[in-house]
C-alpha positions as CSV (number, residue, x, y, z in Angstrom):
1,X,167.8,36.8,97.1
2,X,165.6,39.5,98.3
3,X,167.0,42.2,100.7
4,X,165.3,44.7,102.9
5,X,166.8,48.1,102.6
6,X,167.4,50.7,105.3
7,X,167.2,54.2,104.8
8,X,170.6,54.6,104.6
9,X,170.8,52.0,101.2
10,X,169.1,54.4,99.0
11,X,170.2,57.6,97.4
12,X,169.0,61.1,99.4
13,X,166.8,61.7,96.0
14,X,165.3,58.2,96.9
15,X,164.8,58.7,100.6
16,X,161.8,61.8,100.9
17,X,162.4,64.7,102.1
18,X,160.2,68.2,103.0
19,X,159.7,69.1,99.5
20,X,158.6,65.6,98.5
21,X,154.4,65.4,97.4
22,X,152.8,62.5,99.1
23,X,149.8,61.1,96.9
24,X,146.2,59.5,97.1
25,X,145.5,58.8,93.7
26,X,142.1,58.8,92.0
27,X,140.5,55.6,93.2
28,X,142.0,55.4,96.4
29,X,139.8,55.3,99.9
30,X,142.5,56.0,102.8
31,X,140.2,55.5,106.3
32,X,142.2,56.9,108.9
33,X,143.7,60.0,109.7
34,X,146.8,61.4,108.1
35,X,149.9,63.4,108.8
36,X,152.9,64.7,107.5
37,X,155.2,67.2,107.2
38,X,155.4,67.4,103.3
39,X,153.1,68.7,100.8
40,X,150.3,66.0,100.3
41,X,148.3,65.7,97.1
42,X,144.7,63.8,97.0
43,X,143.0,62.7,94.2
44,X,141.2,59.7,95.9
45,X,139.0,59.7,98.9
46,X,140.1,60.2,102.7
47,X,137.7,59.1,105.5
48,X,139.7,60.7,108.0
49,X,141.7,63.6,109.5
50,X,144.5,65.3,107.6
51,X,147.4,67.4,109.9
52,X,150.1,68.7,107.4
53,X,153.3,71.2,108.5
54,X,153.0,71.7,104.4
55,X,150.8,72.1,101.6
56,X,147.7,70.3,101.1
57,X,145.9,69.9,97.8
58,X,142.6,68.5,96.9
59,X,142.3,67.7,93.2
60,X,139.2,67.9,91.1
61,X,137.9,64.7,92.2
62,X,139.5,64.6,95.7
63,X,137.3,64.1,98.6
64,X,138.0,64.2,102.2
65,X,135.7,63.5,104.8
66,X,137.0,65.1,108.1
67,X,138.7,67.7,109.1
68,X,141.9,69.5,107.8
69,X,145.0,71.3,109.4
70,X,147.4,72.7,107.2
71,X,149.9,75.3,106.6
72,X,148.8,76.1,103.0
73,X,145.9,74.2,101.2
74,X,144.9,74.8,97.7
75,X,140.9,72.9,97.2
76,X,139.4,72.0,93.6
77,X,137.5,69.0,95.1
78,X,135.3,68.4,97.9
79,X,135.6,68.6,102.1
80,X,132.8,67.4,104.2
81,X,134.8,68.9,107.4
82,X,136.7,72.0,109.0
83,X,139.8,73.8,107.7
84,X,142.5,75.4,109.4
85,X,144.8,76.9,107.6
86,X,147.7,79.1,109.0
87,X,148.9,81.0,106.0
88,X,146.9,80.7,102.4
89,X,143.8,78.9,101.9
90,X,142.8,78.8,98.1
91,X,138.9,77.5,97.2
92,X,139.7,76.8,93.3
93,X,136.3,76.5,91.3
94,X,133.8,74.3,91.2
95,X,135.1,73.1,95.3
96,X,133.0,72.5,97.6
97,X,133.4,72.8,101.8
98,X,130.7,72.0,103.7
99,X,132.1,72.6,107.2
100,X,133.8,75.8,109.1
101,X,137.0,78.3,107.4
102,X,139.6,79.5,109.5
103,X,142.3,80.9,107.6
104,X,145.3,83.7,107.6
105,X,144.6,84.3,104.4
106,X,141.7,83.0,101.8
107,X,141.4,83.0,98.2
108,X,137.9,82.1,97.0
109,X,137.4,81.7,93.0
110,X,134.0,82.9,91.3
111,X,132.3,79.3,91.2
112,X,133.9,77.6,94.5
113,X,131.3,77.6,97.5
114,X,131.5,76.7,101.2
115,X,128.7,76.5,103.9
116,X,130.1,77.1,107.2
117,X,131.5,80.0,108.8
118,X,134.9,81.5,108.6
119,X,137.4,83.1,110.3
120,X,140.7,85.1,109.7
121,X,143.3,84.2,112.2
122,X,146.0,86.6,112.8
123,X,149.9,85.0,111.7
124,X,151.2,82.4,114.1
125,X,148.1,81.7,116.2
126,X,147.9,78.2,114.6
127,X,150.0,76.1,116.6
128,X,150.8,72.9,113.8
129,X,150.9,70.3,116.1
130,X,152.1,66.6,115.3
131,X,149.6,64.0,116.6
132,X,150.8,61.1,118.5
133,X,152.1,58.0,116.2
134,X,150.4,55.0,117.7
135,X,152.7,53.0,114.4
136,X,154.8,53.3,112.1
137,X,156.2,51.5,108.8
138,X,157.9,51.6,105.9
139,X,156.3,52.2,102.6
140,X,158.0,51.9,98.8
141,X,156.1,54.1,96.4
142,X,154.9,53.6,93.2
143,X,157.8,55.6,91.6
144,X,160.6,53.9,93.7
145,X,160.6,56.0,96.5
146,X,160.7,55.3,100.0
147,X,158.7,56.7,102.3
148,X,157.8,56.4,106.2
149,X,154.2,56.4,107.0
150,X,152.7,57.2,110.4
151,X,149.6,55.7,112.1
152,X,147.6,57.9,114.3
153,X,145.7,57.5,117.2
């Protein structure tokens, strides 16, 4: 009655790609670390590292707890950790980071604020580096997609 389906079953607009957005919605707790190589979008609350080859956002009532590696980030929430971000880091307003900046480039809005110390770091001196997948699975999204999720050591 009920059949698994491999990647190869659904439809390349099914399957996600770079340009796909993984989410955390808004009364989500992930604890754990995270990583992936398309843009990421949190709303909800990660206790645990987040390693992107993308885009990261943190929406207005996003929270992460731990440190974040990124190619681009754009932050309206909150981040009780570091940030390294190799080309554009963007502090919206009214976010918060309460932890040490290092950025090629940062954009900091009239009423965002961070506590730390920062750091420009010349192009290509961040190495974006893929931790090691301890396990992985299968995941079907809320909006039919399929995605494959990686555990971290």
């Amino acid at each position: 009655m009920f059949k698994n389906k491999s990647n190869s079953d659904f439809s390349p607009a099914e399957v996600a790609s770079p340009n796909s957005t993984s989410l955390v919605g808004a009364g989500t707790t992930v604890k754990g670390d995270l990583t992936s190589n398309s843009n990421m979008r949190i709303d909800g609350t990660i206790i645990g590292n987040i390693n992107s080859t993308a885009k990261v956002i943190i929406g207005p009532n996003g929270k992460v707890e731990g440190d974040i590696i990124a190619q681009q980030a754009d932050v309206v929430g909150k981040i009780t950790g570091n940030v390294t971000v190799k080309e554009l880091l963007q502090l919206k307003d009214n976010s918060i980071v309460n932890g040490n900046i290092a950025a090629g480039k940062l954009q900091v809005e009239p009423n965002a604020s961070f506590n730390g110390n920062c750091h420009m770091i010349p192009a290509g001196t961040v190495q974006m580096t893929e931790p090691e997948v301890e396990q992985e699975a299968d995941a079907v999204l809320s909006s039919g997609k399929k995605e494959r999720l990686a555990m971290v050591k």
